[in-house]
C-alpha positions as CSV (number, residue, x, y, z in Angstrom):
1,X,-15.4,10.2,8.9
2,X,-13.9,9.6,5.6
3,X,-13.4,5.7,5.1
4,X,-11.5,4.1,2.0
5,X,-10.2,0.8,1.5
6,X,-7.2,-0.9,0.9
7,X,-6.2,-4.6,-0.1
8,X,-2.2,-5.5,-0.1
9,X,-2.7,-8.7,-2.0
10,X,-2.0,-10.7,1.2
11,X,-5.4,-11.7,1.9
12,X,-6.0,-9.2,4.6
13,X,-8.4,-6.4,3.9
14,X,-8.2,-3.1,5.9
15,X,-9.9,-0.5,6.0
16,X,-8.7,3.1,6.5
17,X,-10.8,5.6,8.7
18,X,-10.4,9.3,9.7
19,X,-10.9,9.5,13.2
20,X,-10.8,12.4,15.9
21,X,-7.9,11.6,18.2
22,X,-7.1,14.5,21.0
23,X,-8.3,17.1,18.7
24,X,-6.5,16.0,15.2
25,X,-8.0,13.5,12.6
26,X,-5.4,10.8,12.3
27,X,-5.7,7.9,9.5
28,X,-6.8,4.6,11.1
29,X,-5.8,1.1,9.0
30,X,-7.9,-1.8,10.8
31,X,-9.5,-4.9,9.7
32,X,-13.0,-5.6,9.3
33,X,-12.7,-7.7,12.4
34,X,-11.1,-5.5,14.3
35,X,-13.2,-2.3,13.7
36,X,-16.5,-4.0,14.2
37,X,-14.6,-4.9,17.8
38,X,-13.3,-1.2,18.6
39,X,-16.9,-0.1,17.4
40,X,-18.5,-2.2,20.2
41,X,-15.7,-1.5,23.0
42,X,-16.7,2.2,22.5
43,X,-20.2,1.5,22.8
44,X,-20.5,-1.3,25.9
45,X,-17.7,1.8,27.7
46,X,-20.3,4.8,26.5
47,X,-17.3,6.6,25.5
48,X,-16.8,7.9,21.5
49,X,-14.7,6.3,19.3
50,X,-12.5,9.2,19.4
51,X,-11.9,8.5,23.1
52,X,-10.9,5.3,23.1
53,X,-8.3,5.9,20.3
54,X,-6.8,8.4,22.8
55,X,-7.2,6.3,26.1
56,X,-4.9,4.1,24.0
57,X,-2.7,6.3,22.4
58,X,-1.8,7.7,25.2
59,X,-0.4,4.6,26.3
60,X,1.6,3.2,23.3
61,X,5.2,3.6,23.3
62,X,7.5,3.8,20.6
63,X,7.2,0.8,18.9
64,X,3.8,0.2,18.4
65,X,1.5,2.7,15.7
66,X,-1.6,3.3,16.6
67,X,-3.4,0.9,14.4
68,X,-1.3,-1.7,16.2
69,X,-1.9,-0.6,19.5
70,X,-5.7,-0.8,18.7
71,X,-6.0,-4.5,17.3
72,X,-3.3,-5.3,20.7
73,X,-6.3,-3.5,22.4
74,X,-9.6,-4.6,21.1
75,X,-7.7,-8.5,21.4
76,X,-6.8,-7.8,25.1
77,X,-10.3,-6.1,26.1
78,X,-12.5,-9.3,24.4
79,X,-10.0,-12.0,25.9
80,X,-10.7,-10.5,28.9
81,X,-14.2,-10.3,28.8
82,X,-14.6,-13.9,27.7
83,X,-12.9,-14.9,30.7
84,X,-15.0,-12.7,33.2
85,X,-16.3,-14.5,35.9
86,X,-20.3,-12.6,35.6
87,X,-20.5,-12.8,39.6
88,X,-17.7,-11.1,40.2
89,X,-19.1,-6.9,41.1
90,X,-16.5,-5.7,38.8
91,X,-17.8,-7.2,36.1
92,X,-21.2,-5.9,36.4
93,X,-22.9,-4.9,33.5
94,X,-20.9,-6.9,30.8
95,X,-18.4,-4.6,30.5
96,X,-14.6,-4.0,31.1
97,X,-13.2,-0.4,32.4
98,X,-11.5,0.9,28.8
99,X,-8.6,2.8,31.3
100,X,-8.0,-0.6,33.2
101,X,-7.7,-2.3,30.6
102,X,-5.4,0.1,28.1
103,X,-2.6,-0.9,30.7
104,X,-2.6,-4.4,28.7
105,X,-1.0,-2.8,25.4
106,X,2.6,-3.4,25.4
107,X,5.0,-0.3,26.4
């Protein structure tokens, strides 16, 4: 994964990632925040990075880019999960199914 950073003088900081997505390495622009979330969605789901960028591009419409679709995503997935009711059976384990909740994103 090649990573290099970028800084648009607006005081947010992204940084840019090559990442496997269906078979093709597509450039990734996320904020530190955002990546350290996506990192640890991938790894409370078991799945690879890789996956998760294609569980939710395959969801995205038109008007989102995929680095949108992702910070949507990662928001989405830890709102959720700080609302979780931890008695509930579907929330066994800590974690929340990365296909449930890709149907979040906007379309």
């Amino acid at each position: 994964m090649l990573n290099f950073d970028c800084n648009f003088g607006v005081g947010v900081h992204l940084i840019s990632k090559f990442v496997t997505v269906s078979g093709r390495k597509v450039p990734i622009h996320l904020d530190v925040t955002s990546w350290t979330g996506l990192e640890r969605v991938a790894m409370q789901e078991g799945r690879s990075l890789g996956t998760v960028c294609a569980m939710v591009e395959d969801r995205l419409g038109d008007e989102l880019t995929l680095s949108a679709g992702l910070r949507a995503f990662v928001t989405a997935y830890f709102a959720l999960a700080g609302a979780q009711d931890d008695s509930h059976p579907q929330w066994a384990g800590g974690g929340l199914p990365v296909a449930m909740m890709a149907r979040f994103l906007p379309m």
